[in-house]
C-alpha positions as CSV (number, residue, x, y, z in Angstrom):
1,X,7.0,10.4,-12.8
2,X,6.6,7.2,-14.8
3,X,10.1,5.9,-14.1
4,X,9.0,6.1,-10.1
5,X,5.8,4.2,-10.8
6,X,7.6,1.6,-12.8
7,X,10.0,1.6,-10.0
8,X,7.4,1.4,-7.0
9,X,5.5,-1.3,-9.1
10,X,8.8,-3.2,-9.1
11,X,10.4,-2.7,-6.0
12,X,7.1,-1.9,-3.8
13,X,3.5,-3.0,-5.4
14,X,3.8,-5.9,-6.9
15,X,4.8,-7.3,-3.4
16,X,2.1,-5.4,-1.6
17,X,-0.4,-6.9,-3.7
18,X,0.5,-10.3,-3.3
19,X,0.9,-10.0,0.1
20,X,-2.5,-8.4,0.4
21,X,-4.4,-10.2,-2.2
22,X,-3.1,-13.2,0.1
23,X,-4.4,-11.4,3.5
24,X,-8.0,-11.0,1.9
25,X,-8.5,-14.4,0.7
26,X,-7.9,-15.5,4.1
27,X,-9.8,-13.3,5.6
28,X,-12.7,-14.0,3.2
29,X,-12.8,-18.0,4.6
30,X,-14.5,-16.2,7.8
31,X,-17.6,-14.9,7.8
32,X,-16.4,-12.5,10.1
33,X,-13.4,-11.8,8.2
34,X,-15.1,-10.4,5.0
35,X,-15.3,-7.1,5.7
36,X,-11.6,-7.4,6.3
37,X,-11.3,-9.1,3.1
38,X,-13.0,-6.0,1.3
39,X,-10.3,-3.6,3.0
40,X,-7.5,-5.7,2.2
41,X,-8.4,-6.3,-1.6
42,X,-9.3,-2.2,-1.8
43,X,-5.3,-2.3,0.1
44,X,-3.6,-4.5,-2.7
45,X,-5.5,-2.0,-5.7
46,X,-4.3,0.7,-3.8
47,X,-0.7,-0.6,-2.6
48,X,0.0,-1.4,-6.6
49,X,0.1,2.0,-7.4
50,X,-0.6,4.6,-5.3
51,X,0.8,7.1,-7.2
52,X,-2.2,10.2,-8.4
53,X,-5.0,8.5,-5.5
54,X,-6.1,10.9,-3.3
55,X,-7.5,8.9,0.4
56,X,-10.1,10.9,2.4
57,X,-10.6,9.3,5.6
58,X,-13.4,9.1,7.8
59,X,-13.6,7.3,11.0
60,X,-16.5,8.1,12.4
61,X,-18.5,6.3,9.9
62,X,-17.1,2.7,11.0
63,X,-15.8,3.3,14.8
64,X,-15.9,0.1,15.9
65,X,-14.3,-1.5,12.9
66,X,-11.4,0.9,12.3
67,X,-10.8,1.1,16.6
68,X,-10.7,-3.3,16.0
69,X,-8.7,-3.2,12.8
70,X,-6.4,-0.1,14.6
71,X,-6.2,-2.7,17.5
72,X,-5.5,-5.6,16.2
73,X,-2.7,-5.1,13.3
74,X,-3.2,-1.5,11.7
75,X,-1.0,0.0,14.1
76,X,1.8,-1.9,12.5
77,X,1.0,-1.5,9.0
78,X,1.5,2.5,10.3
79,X,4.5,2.2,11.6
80,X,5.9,0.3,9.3
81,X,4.9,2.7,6.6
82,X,5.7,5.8,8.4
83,X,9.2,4.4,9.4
84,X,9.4,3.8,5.4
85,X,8.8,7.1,4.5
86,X,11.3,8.4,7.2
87,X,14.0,6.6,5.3
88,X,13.0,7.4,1.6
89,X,12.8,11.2,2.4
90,X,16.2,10.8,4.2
91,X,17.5,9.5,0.7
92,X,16.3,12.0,-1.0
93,X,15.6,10.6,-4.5
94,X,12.8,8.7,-2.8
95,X,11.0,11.3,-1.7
96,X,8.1,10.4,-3.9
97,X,8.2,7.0,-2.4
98,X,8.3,8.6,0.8
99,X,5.0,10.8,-0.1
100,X,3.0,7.3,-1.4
101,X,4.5,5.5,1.9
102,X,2.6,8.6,4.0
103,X,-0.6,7.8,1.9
104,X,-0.5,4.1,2.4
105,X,0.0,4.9,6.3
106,X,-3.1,7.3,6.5
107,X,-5.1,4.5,4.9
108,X,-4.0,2.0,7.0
109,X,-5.0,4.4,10.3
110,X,-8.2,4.0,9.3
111,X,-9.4,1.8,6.3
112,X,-13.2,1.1,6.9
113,X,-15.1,4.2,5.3
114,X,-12.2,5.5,3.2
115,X,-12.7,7.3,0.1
116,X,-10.3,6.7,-2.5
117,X,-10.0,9.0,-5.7
């Protein structure tokens, strides 16, 4: 299991957390954006390594948040994890990749109110 965190780390996290470490930064310039900016820092902990987090999700304690995130961009960051994870389990060897890629897409349904463990 450690080679396939080294490996997401290198191939995966290390890019998702620039890339949302970036997001949240800009986001935080807004005042409106810093709730955003909380999500997409909690996004870049979580998109480093996934691997052993467990993500309950509740969307009924932030509707109107999660509906505007889900809105606005989430539904990409779904699809584009969920078409991920189609390929890694078609691979075969990635299927753990493909299990952390289902994770990150759940999260991303619904960020606001998410309980990470």
């Amino acid at each position: 299991m450690k080679f396939y965190k080294f490996l997401w780390i290198i191939f995966f996290g290390i890019w998702a957390f620039i890339e949302f470490v970036f997001l949240g930064i800009l986001s935080a310039l807004t005042i409106v954006g810093i709730p955003f900016a909380k999500m997409w820092f909690t996004h870049a902990r979580l998109g480093l390594n996934p691997f052993g987090k467990e993500i309950d999700i509740s969307f009924s304690s932030h509707k109107f948040l999660n509906a505007l995130w889900l809105c606005a961009m989430g539904w990409m960051f779904v699809l584009t994890y969920y078409l991920n994870a189609i390929l890694m389990f078609a691979t075969i060897i990635f299927i753990p990749f493909g299990k952390q890629l289902l994770k990150l897409g759940k999260y991303c349904a619904s960020p606001f109110g998410a309980d990470i463990t």
